[in-house]
C-alpha positions as CSV (number, residue, x, y, z in Angstrom):
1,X,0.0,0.0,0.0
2,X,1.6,3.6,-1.1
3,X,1.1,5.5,2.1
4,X,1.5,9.5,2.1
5,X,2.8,11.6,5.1
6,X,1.7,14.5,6.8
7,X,4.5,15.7,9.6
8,X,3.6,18.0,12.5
9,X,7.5,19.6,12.8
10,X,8.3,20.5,16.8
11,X,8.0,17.8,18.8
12,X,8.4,15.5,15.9
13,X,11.1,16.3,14.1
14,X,13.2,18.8,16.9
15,X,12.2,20.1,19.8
16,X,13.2,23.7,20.1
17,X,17.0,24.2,18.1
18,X,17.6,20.3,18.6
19,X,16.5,17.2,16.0
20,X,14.9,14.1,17.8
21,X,17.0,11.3,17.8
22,X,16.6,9.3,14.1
23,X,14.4,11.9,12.3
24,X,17.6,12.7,10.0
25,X,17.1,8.7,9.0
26,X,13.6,9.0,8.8
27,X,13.3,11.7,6.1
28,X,15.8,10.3,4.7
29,X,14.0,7.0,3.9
30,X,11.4,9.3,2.7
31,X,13.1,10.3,-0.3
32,X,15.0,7.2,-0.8
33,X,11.6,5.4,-1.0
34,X,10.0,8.3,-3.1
35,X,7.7,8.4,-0.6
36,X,5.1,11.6,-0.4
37,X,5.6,13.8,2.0
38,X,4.8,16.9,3.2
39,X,5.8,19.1,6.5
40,X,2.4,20.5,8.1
41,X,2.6,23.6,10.9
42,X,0.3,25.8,12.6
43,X,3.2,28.4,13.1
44,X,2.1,31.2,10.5
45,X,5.4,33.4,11.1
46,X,7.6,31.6,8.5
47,X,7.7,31.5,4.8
48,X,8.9,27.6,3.7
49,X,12.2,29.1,2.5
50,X,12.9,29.9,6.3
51,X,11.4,26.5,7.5
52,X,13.7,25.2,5.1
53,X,16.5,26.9,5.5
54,X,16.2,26.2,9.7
55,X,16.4,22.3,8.5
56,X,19.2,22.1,6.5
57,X,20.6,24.2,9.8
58,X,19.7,21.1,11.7
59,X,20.9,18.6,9.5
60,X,18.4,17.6,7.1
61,X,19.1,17.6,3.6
62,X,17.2,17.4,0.4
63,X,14.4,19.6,1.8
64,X,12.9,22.6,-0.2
65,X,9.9,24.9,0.2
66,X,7.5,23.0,-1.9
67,X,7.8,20.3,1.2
68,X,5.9,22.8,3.6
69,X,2.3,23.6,4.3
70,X,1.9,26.4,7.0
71,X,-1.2,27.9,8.0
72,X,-0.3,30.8,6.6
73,X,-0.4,29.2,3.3
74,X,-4.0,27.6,4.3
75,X,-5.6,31.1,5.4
76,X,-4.0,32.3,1.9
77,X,-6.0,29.7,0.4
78,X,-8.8,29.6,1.8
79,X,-9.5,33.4,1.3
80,X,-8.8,33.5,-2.3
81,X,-11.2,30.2,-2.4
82,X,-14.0,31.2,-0.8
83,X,-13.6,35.4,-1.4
84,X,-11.5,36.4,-4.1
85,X,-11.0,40.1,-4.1
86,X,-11.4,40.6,-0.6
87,X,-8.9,42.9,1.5
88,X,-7.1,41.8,4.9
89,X,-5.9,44.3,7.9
90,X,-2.8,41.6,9.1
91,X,-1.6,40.7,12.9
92,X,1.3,38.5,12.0
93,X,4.1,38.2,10.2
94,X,6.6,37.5,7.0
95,X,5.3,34.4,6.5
96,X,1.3,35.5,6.6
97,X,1.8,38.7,5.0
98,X,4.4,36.6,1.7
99,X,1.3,34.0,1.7
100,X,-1.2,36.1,0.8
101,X,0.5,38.9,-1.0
102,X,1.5,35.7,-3.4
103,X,-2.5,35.0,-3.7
104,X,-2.8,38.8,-3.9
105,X,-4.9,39.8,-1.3
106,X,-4.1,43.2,-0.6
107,X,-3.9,45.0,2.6
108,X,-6.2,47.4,3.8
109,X,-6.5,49.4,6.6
110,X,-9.2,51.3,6.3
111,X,-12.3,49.5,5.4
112,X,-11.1,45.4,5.4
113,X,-13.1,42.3,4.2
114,X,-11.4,40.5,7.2
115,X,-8.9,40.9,10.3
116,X,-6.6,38.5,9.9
117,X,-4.9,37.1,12.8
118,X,-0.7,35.2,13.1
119,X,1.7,34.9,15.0
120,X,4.0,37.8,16.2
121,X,4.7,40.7,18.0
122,X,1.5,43.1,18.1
123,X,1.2,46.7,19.2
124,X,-1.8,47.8,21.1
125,X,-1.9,50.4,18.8
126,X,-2.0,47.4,15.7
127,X,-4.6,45.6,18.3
128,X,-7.1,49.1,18.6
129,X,-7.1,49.1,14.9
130,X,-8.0,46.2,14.4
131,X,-11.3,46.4,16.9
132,X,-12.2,49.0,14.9
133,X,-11.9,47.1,11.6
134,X,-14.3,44.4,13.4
135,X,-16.5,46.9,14.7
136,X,-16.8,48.8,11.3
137,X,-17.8,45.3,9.7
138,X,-14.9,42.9,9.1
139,X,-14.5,39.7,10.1
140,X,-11.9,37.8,12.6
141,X,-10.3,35.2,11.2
142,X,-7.0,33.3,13.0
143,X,-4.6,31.2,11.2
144,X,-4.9,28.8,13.6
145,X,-6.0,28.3,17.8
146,X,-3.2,27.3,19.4
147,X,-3.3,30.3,22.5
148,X,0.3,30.1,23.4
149,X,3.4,28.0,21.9
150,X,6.7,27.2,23.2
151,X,9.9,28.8,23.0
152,X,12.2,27.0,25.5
153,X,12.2,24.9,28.3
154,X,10.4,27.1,30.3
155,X,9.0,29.6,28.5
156,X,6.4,30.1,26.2
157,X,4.9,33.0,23.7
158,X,1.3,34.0,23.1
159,X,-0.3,32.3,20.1
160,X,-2.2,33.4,17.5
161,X,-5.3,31.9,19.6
162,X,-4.8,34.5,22.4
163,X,-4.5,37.5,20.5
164,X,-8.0,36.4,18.7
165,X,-9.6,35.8,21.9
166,X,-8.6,39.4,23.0
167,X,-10.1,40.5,19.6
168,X,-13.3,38.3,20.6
169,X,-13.4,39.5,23.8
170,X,-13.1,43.4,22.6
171,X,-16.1,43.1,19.4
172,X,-17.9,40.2,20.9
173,X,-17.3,38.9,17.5
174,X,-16.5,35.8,16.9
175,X,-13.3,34.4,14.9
176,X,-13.1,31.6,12.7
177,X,-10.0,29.6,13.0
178,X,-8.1,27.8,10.3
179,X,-4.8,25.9,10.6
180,X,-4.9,22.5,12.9
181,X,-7.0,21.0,13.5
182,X,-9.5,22.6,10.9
183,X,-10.5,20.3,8.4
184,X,-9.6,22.6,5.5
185,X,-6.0,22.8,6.7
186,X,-6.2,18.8,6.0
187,X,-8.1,18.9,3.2
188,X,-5.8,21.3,1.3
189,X,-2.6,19.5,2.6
190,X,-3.5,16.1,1.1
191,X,-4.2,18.2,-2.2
192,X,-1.1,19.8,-2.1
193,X,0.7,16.4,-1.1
194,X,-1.2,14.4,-4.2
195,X,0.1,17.6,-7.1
196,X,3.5,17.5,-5.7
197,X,3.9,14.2,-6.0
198,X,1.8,13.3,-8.7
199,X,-0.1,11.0,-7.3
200,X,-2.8,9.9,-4.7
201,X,-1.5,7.5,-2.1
202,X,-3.9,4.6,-0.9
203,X,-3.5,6.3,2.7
204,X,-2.3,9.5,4.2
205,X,-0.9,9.5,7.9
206,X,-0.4,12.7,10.3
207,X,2.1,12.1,12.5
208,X,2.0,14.2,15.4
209,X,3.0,15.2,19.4
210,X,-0.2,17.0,19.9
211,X,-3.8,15.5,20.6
212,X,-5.4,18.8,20.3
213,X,-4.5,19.5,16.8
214,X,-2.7,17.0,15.2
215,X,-4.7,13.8,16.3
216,X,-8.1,15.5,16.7
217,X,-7.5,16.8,13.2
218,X,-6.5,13.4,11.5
219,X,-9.6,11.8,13.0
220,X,-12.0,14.2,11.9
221,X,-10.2,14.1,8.6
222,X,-10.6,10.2,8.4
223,X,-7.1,9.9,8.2
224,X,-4.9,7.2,10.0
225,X,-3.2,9.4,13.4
226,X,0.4,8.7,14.8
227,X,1.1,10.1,17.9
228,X,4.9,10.5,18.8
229,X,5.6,10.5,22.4
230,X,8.4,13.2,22.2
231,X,6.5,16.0,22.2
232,X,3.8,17.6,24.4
233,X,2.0,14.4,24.8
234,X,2.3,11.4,27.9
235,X,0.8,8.1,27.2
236,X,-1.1,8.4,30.2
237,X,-2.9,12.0,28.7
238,X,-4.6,9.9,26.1
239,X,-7.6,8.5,29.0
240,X,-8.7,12.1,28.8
241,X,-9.7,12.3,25.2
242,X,-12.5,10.6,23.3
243,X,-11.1,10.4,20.1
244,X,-7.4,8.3,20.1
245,X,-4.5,7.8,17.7
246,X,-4.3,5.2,14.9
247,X,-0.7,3.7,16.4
248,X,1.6,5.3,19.1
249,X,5.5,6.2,18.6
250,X,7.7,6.7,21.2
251,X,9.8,8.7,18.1
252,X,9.9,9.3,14.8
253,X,12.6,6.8,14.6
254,X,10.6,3.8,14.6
255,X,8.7,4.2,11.7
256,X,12.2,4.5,9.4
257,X,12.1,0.4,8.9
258,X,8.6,0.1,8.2
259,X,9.1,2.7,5.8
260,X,12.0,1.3,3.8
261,X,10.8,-2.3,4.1
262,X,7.0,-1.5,3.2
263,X,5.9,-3.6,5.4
264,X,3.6,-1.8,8.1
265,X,4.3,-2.6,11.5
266,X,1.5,-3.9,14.1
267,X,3.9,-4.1,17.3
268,X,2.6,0.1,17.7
269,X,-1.0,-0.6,17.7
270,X,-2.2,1.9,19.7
271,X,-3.3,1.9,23.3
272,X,-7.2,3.0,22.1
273,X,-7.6,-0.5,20.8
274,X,-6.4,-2.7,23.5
275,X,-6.1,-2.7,27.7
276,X,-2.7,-1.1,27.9
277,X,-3.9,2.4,29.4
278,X,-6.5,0.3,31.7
279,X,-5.6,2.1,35.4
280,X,-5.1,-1.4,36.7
281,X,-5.9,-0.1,40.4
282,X,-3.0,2.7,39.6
283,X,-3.7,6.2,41.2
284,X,-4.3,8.2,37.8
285,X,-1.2,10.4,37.3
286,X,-1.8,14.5,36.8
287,X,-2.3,15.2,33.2
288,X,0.4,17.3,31.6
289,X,-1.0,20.6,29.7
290,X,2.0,21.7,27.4
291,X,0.0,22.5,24.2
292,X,-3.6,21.6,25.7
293,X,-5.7,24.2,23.6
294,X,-8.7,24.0,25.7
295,X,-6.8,25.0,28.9
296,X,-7.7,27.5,30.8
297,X,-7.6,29.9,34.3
298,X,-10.2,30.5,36.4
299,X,-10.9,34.4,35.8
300,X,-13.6,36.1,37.7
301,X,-16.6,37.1,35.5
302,X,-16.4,40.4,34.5
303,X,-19.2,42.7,35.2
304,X,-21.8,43.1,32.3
305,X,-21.3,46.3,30.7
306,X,-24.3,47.9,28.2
């Protein structure tokens, strides 16, 4: 069976300026195979030169920008699909605004179609303005949820997530959010991954760290899930969710034989079809939040204003 890949990048293939252990092996069965492939990120601030660029950095060769699928690209797409012609005031950066000046979407700050919201730095001043955008009649729309990503080992940034839930919170508006684990995002990457390639594999597979997006998304998309365990995920997190990966990894590196043998491997069958997560009596252990979208603090109500 010709099988197709869709790779989630941090956590999967590095994890901040470091590769995992065997992903240089793995993508390199990929092209020795001829296998399809494609490189799938929420992270809107990078163009695919830069994403790239920061592999061959790490020590992966043979990669070029036609191997990436950012949710820039996706909100690029997706507003030249469904409203060609329509104007965008942009929070974000190189990578947004290069994806959809290539679809030529202009930018407009006085009266635009939509608010379009990335990654990146942003003013108050770029925040006001865009309230008023909303308010005078254009719509939110974020690249992707994630509300906060991380940067190191103990520090994290604010995602394009949060700054549309400020927006939210400001207009009362609500945003619509692209990117993982939107079905679109999946829907345009498999379509990208078949007119690279030139060809339709039997099956696609997203491999993944995150249940959020990643997993959640290749369900929904009815395509086969791999989780990886060297990212934001535990193997003792997956109780808490309903919907469960096709086969579990504990790295990238064990799918580099089944790949160059083409002989798929059942020893990975994941958890969600068998006892292996039952508690056995086991005091359930505290689940670990890294990249868990849905997370939130308890904030006092705010007071209802007219």
């Amino acid at each position: 069976m010709k099988r197709g890949y869709l790779i989630d990048m941090d956590g999967v293939i590095y994890r901040e300026n470091h590769l995992i252990p065997g992903a240089i092996d793995f993508v390199q069965s990929l092209h020795d195979t001829g296998t399809p492939f494609l490189f799938l990120t929420n992270n809107s601030a990078p163009t695919p030169e830069d994403l790239a660029v920061r592999l061959r950095h790490l020590g992966i060769e043979g990669i070029s920008s036609r191997h990436f699928y950012t949710s820039a690209l996706n909100t690029a797409d997706f507003l030249s699909e469904t409203h060609p012609n329509c104007t965008v005031f942009v929070l974000g950066e190189g990578g947004l605004l290069a994806a959809l000046h290539e679809k030529r979407i202009a930018n407009d700050g006085i009266n635009p179609s939509y608010v379009v919201v990335g990654e990146g730095a942003v003013s108050f001043e770029k925040l006001t303005k865009a309230h008023e955008c909303i308010e005078r009649g254009a719509r939110l729309l974020a690249t992707n949820p994630d509300n906060w990503c991380p940067v190191g080992p103990e520090r994290t940034r604010p995602g394009a997530g949060s700054v549309a839930a400020f927006l939210e919170a400001s207009t009362g508006k609500t945003a619509y959010y692209l990117g993982k684990p939107n079905g679109y995002m999946f829907n345009r990457a498999c379509r990208k991954l078949a007119d690279i390639f030139l060809t339709v594999p039997e099956q696609i597979v997203m491999i993944g760290d995150t249940m959020e997006t990643d997993i959640r998304g290749a369900v929904e998309a009815g395509l086969c899930a791999y989780l990886v365990l060297t990212g934001s995920t535990h193997l003792e997190n997956l109780r808490d969710y309903v919907y469960q990966p096709t086969q579990i990894l504990n790295s990238i590196a064990d799918l580099t034989d089944e790949i160059r043998s083409g002989q798929p491997s059942t020893r990975l069958n994941s958890p969600a079809f068998n006892d292996q997560l039952a508690l056995n009596g086991k005091k359930r252990r505290k689940r670990h939040q890294t990249d868990d979208l849905h997370h939130r603090k308890a904030y006092p109500q705010p007071a209802m204003t007219a």
